[in-house]
N, C-alpha and C positions, 0 to 999 in steps of 0.2 A: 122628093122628100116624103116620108112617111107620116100618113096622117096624124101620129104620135108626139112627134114633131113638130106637124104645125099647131096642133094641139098645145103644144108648151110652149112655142113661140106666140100665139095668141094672149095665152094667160099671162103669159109676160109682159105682155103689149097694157092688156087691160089694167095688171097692177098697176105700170109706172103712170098708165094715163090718172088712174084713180086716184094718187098720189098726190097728183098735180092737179087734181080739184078740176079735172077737162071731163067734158062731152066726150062723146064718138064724134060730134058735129064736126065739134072744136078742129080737133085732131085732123078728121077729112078734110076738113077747108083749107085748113097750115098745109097739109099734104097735097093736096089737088083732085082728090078723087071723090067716089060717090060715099055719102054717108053707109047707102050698103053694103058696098064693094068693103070698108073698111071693119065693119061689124061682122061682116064674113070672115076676115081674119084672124079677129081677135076670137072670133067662134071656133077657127081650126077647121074652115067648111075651104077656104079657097086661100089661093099660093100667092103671092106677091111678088111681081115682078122684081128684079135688085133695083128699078130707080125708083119703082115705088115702096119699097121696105126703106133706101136710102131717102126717102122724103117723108117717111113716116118718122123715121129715127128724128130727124131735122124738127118737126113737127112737134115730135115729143124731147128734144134736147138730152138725148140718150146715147151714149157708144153702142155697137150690135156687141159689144161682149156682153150685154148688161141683158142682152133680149136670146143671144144664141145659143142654143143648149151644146153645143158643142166648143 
């Protein structure tokens, strides 16, 4: 995926969390990973595995149409 990409997938991330009145914490812990590992993403610096994007989704109670730029 091109860093563009995760770039827009991050931002995506970050709205719907900010929406929902969540942390990065929040969201990490619902998801199971590290608060950094999760802030990296939504930075567009690192790539998410599919069962951690699909435990972020869960985490944030989102379909990936809502986050996919494609």
């Amino acid at each position: 995926m091109t860093s563009i990409s995760l770039q827009i997938i991050g931002r995506k991330l970050r709205e719907v969390r900010e929406k929902q009145h969540l942390t990065q914490v929040e969201v990490a812990e619902k998801a199971d990973i590290s608060t950094n590992h999760y802030a990296q993403i939504e930075r567009g610096e690192a790539n998410a595995s599919i069962e951690t994007f699909e435990n972020i989704l869960k985490a944030l109670n989102v379909k990936s149409s809502k986050i996919l730029p494609f």
